[in-house]
N, C-alpha and C positions, 0 to 999 in steps of 0.2 A: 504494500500500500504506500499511498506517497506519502509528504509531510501536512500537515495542518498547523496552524498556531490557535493559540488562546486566549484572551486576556483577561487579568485579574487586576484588580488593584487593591490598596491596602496604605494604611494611613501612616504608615513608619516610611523614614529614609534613612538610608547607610551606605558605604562605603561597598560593600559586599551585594553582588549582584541580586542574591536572594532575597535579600533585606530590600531592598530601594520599592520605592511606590507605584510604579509601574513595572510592571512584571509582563511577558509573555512566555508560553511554552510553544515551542516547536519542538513535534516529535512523530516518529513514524521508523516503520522496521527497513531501514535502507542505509546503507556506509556510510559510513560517519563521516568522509568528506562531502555527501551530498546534504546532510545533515548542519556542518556547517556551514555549507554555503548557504543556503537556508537561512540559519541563523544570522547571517552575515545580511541577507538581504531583510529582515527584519529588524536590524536593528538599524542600517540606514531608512526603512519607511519612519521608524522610531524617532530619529533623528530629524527630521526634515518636520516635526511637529510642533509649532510653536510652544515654547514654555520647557520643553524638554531639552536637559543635560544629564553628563554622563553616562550616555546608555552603552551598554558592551553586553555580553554573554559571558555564562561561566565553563565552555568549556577551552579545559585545558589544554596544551600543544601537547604533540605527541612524544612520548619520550625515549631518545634512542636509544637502541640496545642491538644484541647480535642474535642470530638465530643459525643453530648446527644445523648443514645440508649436508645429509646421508646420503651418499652415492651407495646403491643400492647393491649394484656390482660388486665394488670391494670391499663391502661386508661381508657380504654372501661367499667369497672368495676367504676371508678370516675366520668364518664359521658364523656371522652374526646377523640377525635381524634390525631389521627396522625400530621393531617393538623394544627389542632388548635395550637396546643403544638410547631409543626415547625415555625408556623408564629410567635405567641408569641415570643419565646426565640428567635428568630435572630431580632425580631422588638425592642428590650428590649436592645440586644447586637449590634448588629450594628447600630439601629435609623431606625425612620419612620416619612417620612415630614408629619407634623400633620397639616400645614398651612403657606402660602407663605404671606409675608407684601413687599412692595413696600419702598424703599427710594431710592427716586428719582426717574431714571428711570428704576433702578434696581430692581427685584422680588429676595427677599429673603427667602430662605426655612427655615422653623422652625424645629427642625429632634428633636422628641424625644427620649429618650433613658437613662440608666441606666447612673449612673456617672462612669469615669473612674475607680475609687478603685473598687467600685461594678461589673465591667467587668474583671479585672484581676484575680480574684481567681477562679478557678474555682468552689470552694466549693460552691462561693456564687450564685453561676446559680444554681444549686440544692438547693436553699432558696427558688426563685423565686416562688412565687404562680400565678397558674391560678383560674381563672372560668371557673367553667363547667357549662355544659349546665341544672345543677341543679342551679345553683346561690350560691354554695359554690367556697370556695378559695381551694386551692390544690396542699401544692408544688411540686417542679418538683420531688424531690429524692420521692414521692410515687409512680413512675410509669415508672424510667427512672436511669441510671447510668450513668457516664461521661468513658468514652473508648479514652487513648491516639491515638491521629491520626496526620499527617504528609499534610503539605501540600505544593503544587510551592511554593517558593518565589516571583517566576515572570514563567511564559509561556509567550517566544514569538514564535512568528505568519507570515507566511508569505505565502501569496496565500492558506489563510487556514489550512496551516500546521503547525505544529511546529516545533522550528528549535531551534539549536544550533549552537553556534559560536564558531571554534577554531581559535584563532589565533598564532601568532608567532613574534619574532624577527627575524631580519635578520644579521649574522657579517659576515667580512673576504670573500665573495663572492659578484658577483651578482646576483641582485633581479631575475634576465630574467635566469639565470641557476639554481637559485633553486624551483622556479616555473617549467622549465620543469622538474625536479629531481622527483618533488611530483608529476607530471602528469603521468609520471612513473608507479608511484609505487601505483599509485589510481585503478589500474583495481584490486590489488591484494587485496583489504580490501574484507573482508568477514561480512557484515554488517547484524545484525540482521534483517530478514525478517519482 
């Protein structure tokens, strides 16, 4: 489905996109760069309202990071899978409850995992050795290469969809005129399908 927007308004103003007194949701099950675009073109109709400052969105830039590409080949050649090698590296990078202990009446998880210095480079995840299903070690750079990749900072969510928030400041008018102003002007946004 495409995007839609909404608007609410509400008698508080802040610094924090959430907060401010004019408020819009744009949301729909579609990539999140058509989502900000979206976003982006609501918040210029926003702009162009009399009375109205500071309008922006809250979503965040993407943030980079790396992502292992398995060449499928020379795992298969090492003894290893796809699966194997996914499960390893993210159980290694992000932690695997290895066992829960009890204090008190709280269940505490035990998460194993690399140390932090060892997760920030990504050199050193192409260190990491497996076992394959021969009973040799294997590191990862024999059968995989790190490919920058981008990802949400945050996706939020609402009735399943994803959504974004423009808000605004309000000066010099009222709230109840510039609200109809942007009700207006809302049939004419042309939002990515």
């Amino acid at each position: 489905s495409g995007q839609s927007a909404s608007l609410t308004g509400s008698l508080t103003g802040a610094t924090s996109v959430n907060m401010r007194p004019i408020q819009l949701t744009v949301k729909g099950n579609v990539p999140m760069s058509d989502l900000e675009k979206a976003a982006e073109q609501v918040k210029q109709l926003v702009g162009g309202v009399q009375g109205i400052v500071d309008q922006d969105y809250n979503l965040q830039p993407p943030r980079p990071g790396f992502s292992v590409a398995v060449n499928r080949a020379r795992a298969a050649d090492q003894g290893l899978s796809a699966t194997t090698i996914g499960t390893t590296v993210r159980n290694l990078v992000y932690g695997n409850v290895a066992s829960t202990y009890q204090d008190g009446g709280d269940d505490i998880d035990i998460v194993v995992r690399l140390r932090e210095e060892d997760r920030q480079k990504a050199q050193n995840i192409l260190s990491l050795t497996i076992v394959s299903q021969r009973g040799s070690l294997v590191p990862v750079r024999a059968f995989s290469d790190l490919v920058p990749s981008y990802e949400a900072a945050q996706i939020n969510r609402r009735d399943r969809q994803r959504q974004v928030l423009v808000g605004a400041n309000i000066t010099g008018r009222a709230q109840g005129d510039i609200i109809t102003d942007i009700q207006k002007r809302l049939p004419s946004l042309k939002l990515p399908a």
